[in-house]
C-alpha positions, 0 to 999 in steps of 0.5 A: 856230833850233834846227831851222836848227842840226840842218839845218846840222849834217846838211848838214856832217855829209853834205858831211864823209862825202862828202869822207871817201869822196873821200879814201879812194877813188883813180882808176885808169888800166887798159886801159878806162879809168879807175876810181875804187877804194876806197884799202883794199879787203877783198872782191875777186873777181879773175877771172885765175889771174894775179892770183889769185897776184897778190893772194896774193903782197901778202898778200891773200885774195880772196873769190871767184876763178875755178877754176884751169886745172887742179886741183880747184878750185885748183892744187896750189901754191895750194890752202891759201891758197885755202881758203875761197875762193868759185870764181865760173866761169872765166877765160872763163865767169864768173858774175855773178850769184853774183860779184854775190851775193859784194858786191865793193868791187873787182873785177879781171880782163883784158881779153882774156877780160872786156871783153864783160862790163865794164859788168856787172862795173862795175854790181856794183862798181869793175872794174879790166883789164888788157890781156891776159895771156901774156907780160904777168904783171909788168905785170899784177901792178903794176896789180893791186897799185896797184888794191888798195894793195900797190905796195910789196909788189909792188915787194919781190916783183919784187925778190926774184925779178929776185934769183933771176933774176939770180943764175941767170943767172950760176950758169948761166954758158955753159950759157945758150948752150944753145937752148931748145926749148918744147912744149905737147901739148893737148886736140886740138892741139899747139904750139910756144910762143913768146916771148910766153908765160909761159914764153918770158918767163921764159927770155929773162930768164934769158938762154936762146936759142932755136932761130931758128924759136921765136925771135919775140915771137909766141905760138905755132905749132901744129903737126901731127906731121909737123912734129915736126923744128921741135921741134929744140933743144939742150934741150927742154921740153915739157908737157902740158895734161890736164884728167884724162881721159887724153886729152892724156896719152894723145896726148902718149905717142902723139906722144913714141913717133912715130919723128920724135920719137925722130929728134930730136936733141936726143931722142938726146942725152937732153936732154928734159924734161917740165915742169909745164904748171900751173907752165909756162904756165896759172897765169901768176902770180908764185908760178908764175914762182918755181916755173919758177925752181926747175925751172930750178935742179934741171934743170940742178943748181944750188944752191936761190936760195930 
């Protein structure tokens, strides 16, 4: 008799811990599927420079991170909230094996560089992507929040920043008529952004045009220096994307002495500015998108939002 009683207390005490572990666990809908993620989880390696600033801005540490696009290992504007943090690869070369070594409850990444591995993430532990990345942050950040349990902290983030953008967008008043011109100089390439980047994003919802031949939902042209008339707008912000040999820097002061470049007009009437690419386009966050803002602020010397 007693030997049936310590039975059914076990059997009750294993059918409580799974309908514990049933009600700490939620099911997400991403761009493979759905998965099912711990409610409160406390070791998540991310493996976007987007949701890294994701994870940042809701309050949350993650143990492992891929390396920042630019800088040693971290961007500048992160560096010391990423302290301590594991580098586990890059957006497009991550290692399993020390992700693995690292023993994630959760692991977030995209699609558009991850999708391959998906079932390897997955075999070390629940994996949550998003479609793509590019013009796409806010949304991203939304599902990164709600696969971690920060929705309101990201929902009083967005705000914050619709805030700033709204109050930007009227101190700019008829200056947002201005067309806006988007150059990156790269290792070996050159193109011209288009709306469907980070910073494209960013100006449509400040209200800024763009010069007919930029203003598509399309992510880039690249270009030769022979089209360097395409470059024409009535402001012009370009960066450049130097991973620290000199090279690109280097090509960008070849390109920005080239008699076309100085032809243009909006060259002559000294409207050009050399902007952050790791603020502009690589880090691609929501930290990011603030600084833009503060670049905006002082480019065009309104009073600091923040």
């Amino acid at each position: 008799m007693r030997t049936r009683s310590i039975l059914f207390a076990a059997i009750a005490a294993f059918l409580s811990l799974i309908t514990a572990a049933a009600a700490s666990a939620r099911e997400v809908t991403h761009a493979m599927g759905v998965t099912e993620v711990p409610d409160a989880p406390k070791r998540i390696v991310v493996l976007t420079n987007e949701g890294t600033e994701a994870l940042l801005a809701t309050g949350i540490t993650p143990v492992g991170a891929v390396r920042s696009w630019l800088g040693k290992p971290w961007y500048e504007h992160i560096a010391k909230q990423m302290d301590g943090v594991t580098v586990v690869g890059d957006e497009s070369a991550v290692n399993l094996e020390l992700i693995a070594s690292l023993e994630p409850d959760l692991i977030l990444g995209t699609k558009f560089r991850q999708e391959k591995i998906y079932s390897q993430l997955s075999a070390i532990a629940p994996t949550v992507l998003s479609e793509r990345i590019r013009s796409d942050w806010k949304g991203n950040m939304k599902l990164y929040a709600t696969a971690v349990g920060k929705l309101p902290e990201a929902d009083a983030a967005f705000k914050a920043y619709d805030d700033r953008v709204a109050a930007i967008s009227k101190a700019l008043g008829d200056k947002k008529a201005e067309k806006i011109s988007l150059v990156r100089f790269m290792p070996g390439r050159t193109r011209i952004l288009l709306k469907d980047t980070f910073a494209g994003n960013i100006l449509s919802q400040v209200g800024f045009n763009r010069p007919a031949n930029q203003d598509r939902m399309e992510f880039a042209d690249e270009v030769t220096k022979e089209r360097t008339p395409e470059f024409e707008g009535d402001r012009l912000f370009y960066l450049v994307y130097d991973t620290g040999d000199g090279k690109t820097a280097a090509a960008a002061a070849d390109w920005t002495s080239d008699p076309l470049w100085k032809n243009l007009a909006v060259v002559k009437a000294g409207k050009v500015e050399a902007v952050s690419d790791a603020v502009w386009n690589t880090a691609g966050g929501i930290i990011a998108a603030n600084l833009m803002l503060d670049d905006i602020e002082k480019i065009y010397g309104l009073p600091a939002s923040r």
